[in-house]
C-alpha positions as CSV (number, residue, x, y, z in Angstrom):
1,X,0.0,0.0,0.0
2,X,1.8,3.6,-1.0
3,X,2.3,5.9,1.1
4,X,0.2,3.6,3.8
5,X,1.3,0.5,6.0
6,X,2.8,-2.8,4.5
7,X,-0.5,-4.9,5.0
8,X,1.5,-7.8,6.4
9,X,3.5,-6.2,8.9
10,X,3.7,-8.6,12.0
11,X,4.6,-5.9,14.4
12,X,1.1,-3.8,13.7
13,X,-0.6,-6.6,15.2
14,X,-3.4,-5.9,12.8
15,X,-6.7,-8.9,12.4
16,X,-7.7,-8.0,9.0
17,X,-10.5,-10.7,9.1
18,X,-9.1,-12.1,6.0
19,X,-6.9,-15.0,5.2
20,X,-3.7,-13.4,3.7
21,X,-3.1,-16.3,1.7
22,X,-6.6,-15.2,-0.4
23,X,-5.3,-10.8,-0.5
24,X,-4.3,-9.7,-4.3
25,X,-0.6,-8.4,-4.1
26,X,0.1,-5.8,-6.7
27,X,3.7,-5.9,-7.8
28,X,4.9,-2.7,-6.1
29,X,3.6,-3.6,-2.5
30,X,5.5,-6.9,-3.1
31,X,8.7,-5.6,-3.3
32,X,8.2,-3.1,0.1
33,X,9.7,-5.4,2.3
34,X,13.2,-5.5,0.5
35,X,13.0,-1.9,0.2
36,X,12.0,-1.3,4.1
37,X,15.5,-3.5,4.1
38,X,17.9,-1.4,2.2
39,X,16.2,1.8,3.8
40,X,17.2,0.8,6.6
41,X,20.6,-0.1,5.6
42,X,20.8,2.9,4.5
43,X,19.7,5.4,7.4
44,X,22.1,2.9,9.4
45,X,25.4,3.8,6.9
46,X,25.5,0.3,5.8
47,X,26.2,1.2,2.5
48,X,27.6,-2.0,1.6
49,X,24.6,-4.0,2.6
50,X,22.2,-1.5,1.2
51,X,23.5,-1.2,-2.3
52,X,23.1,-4.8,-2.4
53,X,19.7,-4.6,-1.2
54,X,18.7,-1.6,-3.8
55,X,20.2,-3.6,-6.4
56,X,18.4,-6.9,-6.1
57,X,15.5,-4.0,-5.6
58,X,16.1,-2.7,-9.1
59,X,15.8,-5.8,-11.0
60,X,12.0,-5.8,-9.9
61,X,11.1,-2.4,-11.0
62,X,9.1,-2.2,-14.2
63,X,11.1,-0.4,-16.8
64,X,8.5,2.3,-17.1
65,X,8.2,3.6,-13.5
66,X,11.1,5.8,-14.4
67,X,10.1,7.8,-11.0
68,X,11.2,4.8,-8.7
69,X,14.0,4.2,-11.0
70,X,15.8,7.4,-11.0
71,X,15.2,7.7,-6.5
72,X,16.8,4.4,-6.7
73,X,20.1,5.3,-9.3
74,X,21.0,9.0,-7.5
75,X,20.5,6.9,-4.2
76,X,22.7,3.8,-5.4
77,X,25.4,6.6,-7.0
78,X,25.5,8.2,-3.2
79,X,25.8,5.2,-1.6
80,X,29.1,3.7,-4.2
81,X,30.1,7.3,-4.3
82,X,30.6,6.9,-0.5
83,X,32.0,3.4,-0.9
84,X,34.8,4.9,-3.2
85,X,33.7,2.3,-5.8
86,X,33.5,5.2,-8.4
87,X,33.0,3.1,-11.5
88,X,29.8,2.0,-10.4
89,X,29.2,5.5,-8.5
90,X,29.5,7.0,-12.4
91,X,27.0,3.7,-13.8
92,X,24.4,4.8,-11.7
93,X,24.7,8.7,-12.6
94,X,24.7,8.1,-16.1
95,X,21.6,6.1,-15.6
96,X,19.9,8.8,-13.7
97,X,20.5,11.1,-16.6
98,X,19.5,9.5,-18.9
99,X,15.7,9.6,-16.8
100,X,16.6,12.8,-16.2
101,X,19.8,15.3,-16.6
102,X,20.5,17.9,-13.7
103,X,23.0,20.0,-13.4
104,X,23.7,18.5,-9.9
105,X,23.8,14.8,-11.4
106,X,26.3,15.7,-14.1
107,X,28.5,17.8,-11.5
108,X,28.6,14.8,-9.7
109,X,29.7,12.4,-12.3
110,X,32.0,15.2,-13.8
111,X,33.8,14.7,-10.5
112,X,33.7,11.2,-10.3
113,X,35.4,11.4,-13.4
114,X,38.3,13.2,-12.2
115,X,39.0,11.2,-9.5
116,X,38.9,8.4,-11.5
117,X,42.2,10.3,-13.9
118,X,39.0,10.4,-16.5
119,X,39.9,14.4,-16.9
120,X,38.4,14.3,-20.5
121,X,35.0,13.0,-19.6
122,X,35.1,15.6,-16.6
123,X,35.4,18.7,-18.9
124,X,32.3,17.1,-21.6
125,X,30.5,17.2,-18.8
126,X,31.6,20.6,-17.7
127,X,30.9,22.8,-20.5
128,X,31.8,23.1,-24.5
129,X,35.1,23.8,-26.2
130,X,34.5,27.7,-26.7
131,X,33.4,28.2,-22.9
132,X,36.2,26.1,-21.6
133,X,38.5,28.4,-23.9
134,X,36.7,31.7,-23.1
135,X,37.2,30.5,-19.0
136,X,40.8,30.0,-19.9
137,X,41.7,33.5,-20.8
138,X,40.6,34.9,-17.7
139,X,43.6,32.1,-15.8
140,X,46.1,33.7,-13.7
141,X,49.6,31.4,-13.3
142,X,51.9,33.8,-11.6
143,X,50.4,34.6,-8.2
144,X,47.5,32.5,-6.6
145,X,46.6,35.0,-4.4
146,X,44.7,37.2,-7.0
147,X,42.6,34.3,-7.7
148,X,38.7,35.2,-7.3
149,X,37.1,32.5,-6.1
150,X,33.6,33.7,-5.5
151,X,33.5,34.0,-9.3
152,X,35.7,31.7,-10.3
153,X,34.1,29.0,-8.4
154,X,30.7,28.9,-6.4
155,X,31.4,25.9,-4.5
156,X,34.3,23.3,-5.3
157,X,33.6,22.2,-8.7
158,X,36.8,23.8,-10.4
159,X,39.8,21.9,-8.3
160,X,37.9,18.7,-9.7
161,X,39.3,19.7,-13.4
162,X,42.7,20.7,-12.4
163,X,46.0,18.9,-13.2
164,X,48.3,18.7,-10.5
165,X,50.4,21.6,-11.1
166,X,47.2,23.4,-11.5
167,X,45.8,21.7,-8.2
168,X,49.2,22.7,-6.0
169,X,48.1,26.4,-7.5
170,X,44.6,26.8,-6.5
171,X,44.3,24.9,-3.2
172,X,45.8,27.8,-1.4
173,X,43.3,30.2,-2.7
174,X,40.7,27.9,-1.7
175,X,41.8,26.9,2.0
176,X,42.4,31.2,2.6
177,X,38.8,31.8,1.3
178,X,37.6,28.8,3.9
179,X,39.0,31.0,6.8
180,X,37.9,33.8,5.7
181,X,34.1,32.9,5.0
182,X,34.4,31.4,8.8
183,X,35.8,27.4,8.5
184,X,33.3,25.1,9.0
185,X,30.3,26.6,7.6
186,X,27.9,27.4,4.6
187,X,28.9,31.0,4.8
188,X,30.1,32.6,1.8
189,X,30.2,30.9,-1.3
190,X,32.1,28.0,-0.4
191,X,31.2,24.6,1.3
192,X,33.9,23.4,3.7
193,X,32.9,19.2,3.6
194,X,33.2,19.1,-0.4
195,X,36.1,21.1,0.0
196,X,37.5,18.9,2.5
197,X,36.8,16.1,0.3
198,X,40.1,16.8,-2.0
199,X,42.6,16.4,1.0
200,X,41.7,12.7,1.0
201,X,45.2,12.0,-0.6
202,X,46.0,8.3,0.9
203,X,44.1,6.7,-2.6
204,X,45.8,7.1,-6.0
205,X,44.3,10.1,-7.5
206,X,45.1,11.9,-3.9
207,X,48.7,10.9,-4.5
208,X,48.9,12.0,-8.0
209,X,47.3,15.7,-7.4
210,X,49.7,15.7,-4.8
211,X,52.7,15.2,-6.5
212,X,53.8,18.2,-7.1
213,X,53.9,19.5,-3.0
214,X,56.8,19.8,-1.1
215,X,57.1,19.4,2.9
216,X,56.6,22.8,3.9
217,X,52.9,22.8,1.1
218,X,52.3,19.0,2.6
219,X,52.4,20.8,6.5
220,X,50.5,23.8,5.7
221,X,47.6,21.5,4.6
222,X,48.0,19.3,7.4
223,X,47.8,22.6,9.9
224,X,44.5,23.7,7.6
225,X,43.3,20.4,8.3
226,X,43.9,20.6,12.3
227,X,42.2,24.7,11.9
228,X,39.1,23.2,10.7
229,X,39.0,20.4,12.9
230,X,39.2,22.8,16.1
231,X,36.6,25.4,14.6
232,X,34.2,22.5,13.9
233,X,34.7,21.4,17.8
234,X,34.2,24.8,19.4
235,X,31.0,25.7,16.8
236,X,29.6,21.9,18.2
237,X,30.7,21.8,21.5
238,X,28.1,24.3,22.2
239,X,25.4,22.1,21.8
240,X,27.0,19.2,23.0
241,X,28.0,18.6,26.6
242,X,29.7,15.0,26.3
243,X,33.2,16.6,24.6
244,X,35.1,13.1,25.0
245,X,32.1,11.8,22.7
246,X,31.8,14.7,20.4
247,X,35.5,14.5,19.7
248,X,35.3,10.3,19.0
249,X,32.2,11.7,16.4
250,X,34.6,14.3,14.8
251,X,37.1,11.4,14.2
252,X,34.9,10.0,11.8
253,X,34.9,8.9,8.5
254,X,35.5,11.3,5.7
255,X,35.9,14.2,8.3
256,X,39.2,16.5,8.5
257,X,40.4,15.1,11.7
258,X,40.7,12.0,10.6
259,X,41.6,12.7,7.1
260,X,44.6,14.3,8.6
261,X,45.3,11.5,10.4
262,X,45.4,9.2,8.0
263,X,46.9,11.1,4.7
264,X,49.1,14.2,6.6
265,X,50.1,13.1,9.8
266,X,53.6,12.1,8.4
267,X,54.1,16.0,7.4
268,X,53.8,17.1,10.7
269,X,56.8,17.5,12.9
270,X,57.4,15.2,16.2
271,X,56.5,18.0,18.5
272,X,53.4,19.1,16.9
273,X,51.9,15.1,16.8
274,X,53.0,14.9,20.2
275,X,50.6,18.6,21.0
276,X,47.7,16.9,19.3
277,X,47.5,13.7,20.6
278,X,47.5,15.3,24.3
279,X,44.9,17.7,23.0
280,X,43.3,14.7,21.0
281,X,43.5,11.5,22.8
282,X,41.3,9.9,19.8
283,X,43.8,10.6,17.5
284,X,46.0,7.3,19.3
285,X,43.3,5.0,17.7
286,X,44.0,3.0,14.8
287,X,42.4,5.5,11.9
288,X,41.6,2.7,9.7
């Protein structure tokens, strides 16, 4: 039943005063309980489990309910996105797009495709030759700090179609704006958590981008890294009066404490681990 109960849920307790065996199923209501599965997978961050789950799900939706179709692919492309499987994180946007394209969804795979080294499929999906060439004569390559990014770049798009010469160049524009729009919220024009996102350097695109840094560029990032880490603590630690829980939360995936940990930790000198792991005690648990 849509948008109603699942008519044989045990836990309702309900007498329906008809033998089950005898009700009419349609199709749809027969696939709720899988889906009440992978939902909750899902809300649980059991991605694994719940793309497995979805997927067995898909094979039963007719081909013309593009509507459940397309909830299912962006949902599926989240989930592997999250999973780092970005081959099938791109397979799933591609088949959203072509229900529906967005603007969103083909940001999203454009990305995808950088990470993936993929740097021509990025820029298709970016714009056309003559806009790509109109953007370029506007590039600065001498001095990074007269780089605009409120124009050049209204969220964190741009650093995903960067070489990594051209990556070493930008990030310093775009960890400076962060500070200055307040670290750690949706201030301004940029969003700290995608921007975060590009300092996971432990995979092989991360080491690639990175190539090009040297110590002193590898420490500054790590320190930008630690800045944002204590900003987010003080904002949250307002609402939150169980600190020693708060900061275990903050060491979680995909967030810049523990990004730092595992990809920059190395570029850090022995006194300033040694600071942090007495102002972090979470930090001496195993980060993978």
């Amino acid at each position: 039943m849509e948008r109603g109960i699942i008519f044989n849920d045990e836990t309702l307790k309900i007498d329906w005063k008809f033998p089950i065996a005898d009700l009419i199923i349609s199709e749809k209501d027969k696939l709720q309980p899988a889906l009440k599965e992978a939902d909750l997978f899902y809300k649980q961050k059991k991605f694994k489990e719940a793309a497995e789950t979805y997927e067995e799900y898909l094979l039963e939706i007719p081909k013309d309910d593009k509507k459940s179709l397309l909830k299912k692919y962006d949902r599926l492309a989240f989930i592997y996105h999250r999973l780092r499987n970005y081959e099938k994180a791109i397979k799933y946007y591609t088949y959203s797009i072509e229900i529906e394209p967005s603007n969103y969804r083909l940001l999203q795979r454009a990305k995808l495709y950088a990470k993936e080294g993929q740097l021509e499929y990025a820029i298709d999906d970016y714009e056309d030759g003559v806009a790509r060439a109109k953007a370029r004569a506007q590039d600065t390559y001498t001095d990074w700090t007269k780089i605009d990014i409120p124009r050049l770049d209204p969220g964190d798009s741009a650093l995903c179609f960067v070489d990594p010469i051209g990556f070493r160049f930008h990030l310093p524009a775009y960890m400076c704006h962060a500070i200055k729009q307040n670290a750690y919220t949706l201030s301004g024009y940029i969003e700290i958590e995608p921007l975060i996102d590009h300092f996971q350097i432990a995979n092989d695109h991360g080491k690639r981008m990175t190539a090009e840094f040297d110590q002193a560029q590898f420490a500054a990032c790590s320190r930008f890294l630690i800045y944002i880490a204590e900003e987010q603590f003080t904002r949250e630690s307002e609402y939150c009066d169980d600190t020693e829980r708060l900061a275990k939360d903050m060491y979680d995936y995909q967030s810049p404490l523990r990004i730092m940990r595992v990809a920059w930790w190395q570029y850090l000198s022995d006194e300033e681990r040694q600071a942090l792991l007495f102002r972090w005690p979470v930090l001496q648990d195993e980060p993978f």
